[in-house]
N, C-alpha and C positions, 0 to 999 in steps of 0.2 A: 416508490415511496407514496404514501399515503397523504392527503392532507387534510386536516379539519379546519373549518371556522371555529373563530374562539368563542362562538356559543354551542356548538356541538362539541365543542373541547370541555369546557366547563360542566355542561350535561354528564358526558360521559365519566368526566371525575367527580361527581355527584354519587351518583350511580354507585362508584365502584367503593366509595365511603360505607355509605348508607346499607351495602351488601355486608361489608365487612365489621358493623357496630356488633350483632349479635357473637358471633365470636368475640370481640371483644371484653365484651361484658362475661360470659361465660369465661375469661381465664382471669378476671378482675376481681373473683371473690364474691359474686354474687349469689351463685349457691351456696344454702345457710349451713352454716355450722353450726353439728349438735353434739350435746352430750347428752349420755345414754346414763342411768343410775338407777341402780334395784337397791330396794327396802325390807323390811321386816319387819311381821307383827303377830306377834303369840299370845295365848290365854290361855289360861288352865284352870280347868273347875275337874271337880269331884260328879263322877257320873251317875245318872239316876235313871239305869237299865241295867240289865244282862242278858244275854242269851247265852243257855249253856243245853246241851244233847244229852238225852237219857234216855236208854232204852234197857231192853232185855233182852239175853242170849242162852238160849236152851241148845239140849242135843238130847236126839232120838235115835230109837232102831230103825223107825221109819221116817218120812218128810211127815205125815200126817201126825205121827205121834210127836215129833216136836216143833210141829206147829200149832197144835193146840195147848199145848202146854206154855208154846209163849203167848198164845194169844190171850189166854187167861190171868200170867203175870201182866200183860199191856194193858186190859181191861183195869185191872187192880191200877196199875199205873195212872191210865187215865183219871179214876175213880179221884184217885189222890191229888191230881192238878185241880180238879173241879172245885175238892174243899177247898184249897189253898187259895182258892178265887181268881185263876187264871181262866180270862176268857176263853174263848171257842179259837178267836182269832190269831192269839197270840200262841197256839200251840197247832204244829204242823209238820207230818211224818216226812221223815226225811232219808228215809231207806228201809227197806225191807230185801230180805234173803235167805233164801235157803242154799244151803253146799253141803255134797256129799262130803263125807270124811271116810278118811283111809288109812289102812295100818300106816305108823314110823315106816321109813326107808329103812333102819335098821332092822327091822321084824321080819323073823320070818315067815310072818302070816302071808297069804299069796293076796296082789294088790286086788285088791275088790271093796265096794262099798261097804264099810261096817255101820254108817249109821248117816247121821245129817244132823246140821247145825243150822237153827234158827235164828236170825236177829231183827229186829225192830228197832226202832230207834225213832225219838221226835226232836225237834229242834224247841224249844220254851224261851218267852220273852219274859221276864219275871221284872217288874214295875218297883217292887217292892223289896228293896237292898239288905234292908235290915231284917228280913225272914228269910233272905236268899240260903243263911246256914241251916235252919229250921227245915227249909222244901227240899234241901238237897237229904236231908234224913230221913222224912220222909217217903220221900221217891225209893230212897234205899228200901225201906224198911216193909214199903209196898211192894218191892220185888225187881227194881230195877236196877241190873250189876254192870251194867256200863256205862257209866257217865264219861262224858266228853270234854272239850274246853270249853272255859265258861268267857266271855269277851263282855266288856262292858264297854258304854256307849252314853252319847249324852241325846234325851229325847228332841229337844229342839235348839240344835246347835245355831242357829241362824243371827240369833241378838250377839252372840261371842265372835261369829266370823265379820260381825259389822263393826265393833270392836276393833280383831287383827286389821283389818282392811285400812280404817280410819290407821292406828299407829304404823301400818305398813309405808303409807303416801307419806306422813309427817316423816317416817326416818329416813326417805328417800330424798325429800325438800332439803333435810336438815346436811343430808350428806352432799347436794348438787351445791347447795349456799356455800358450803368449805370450799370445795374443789372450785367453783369459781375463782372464789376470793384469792384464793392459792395460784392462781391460773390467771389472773389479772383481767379476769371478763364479766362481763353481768349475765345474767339468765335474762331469756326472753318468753315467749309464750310457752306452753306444754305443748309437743307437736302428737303427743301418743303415751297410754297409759295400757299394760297388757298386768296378768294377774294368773295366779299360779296360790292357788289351799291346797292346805294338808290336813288331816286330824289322825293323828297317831293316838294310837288307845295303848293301854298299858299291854306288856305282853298277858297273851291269853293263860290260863289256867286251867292244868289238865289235873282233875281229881280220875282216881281209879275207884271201883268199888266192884268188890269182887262175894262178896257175900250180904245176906240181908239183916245183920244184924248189927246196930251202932251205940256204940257208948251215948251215957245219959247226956253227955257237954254236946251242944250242936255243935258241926262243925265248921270253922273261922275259916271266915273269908275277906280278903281284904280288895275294896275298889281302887283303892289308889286314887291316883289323876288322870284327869283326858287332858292331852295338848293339841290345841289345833294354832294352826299358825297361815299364815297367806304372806307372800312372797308377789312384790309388786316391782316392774319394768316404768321407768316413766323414760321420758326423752323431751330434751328444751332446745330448743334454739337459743344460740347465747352471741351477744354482739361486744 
């Protein structure tokens, strides 16, 4: 048997308290409880851009002979952005190709090269919405038979997404304030705010153009809306 003095007694049950506080405190509710709430915040304006692809697609007996023949529609092409008063900057080639071509499977010609097929093609930012039907006639009319989708776009989205951001946190406030009240607790500090944009653009718009000749009516085109929206995480401590 062991014996202690009843001040080494006292110590020792000291001791084995003071060991055992922090556990205590950890199963007593001392780590904070949070609630976690995401928000939402959208605007929608009318876009004031485009970019849409236009180029030109020839075919030869030879690679030389229809590549010169598109490079002289592309020339013309160019020519036509110039007037239209697109910069230098805002137009930039975005594929070039040549490919052999080959009788149908069904033919019975024997498989061997019968010619080649040239394409060019540029990418165009066009600033100016309201002649966007005028240039694409244009374009045509100067010689270019493939146009592409045309995407529109808002130049300086930045003042809108400060906008969604601000109504994203206030729907998130507004939604934590219920769910407390509901929940019989208060909110305490924000312990974390995380954030998640979108900008969705109307779907893209595919015009075809297969010949270079176009009725007197430009052809309509409609911008529609941009919607951008941000998507906001916030988290409170609540007591």
């Amino acid at each position: 048997m062991i014996r202690f003095r009843d001040g080494a007694l006292a110590a020792l049950l000291l001791g084995a308290v003071m060991t055992a506080q922090p556990a205590l405190a950890q199963g007593d509710g001392s780590t904070p409880r949070l609630l976690t709430v995401s928000g939402e915040g959208e605007a929608k304006a009318r876009p004031d851009q485009a970019t849409l692809s236009a180029g030109v697609v020839t075919d030869g007996k030879t690679a030389a002979d229809a590549l010169g023949t598109n490079s002289r529609a592309m020339t013309s092409v160019f020519a036509t952005l110039k007037r239209l008063g697109i910069p230098d900057k805002s137009i930039q080639t975005s594929g070039i190709s040549v490919t052999p071509q080959y009788p149908d499977y069904n033919s019975k010609q024997p498989h061997r090269v019968i010619g080649y097929q040239v394409s060019n093609s540029v990418t165009v930012t066009a600033d100016d919405l309201d002649r966007l039907g005028p240039a694409i006639d244009a374009l045509v009319s100067s010689g270019a038979n493939n146009l592409g989708e045309i995407s529109f776009s808002i130049r300086d989205p930045k003042p809108l997404m400060a906008t969604t951001r601000e109504d994203a946190v206030k729907d998130a406030m507004a939604k934590a304030e219920t769910l407390s009240r509901a929940a019989g607790v208060s909110l305490g500090p924000i312990v974390s705010i995380s954030e998640g944009s979108y900008a969705a653009p109307p779907q893209p718009m595919r015009i075809m153009a297969f010949t270079t000749a176009v009725d007197k009516a430009p052809t309509p085109v409609a911008a529609g809306e941009n919607t951008l929206s941000t998507t906001v995480s916030v988290t409170w401590e609540i007591r």
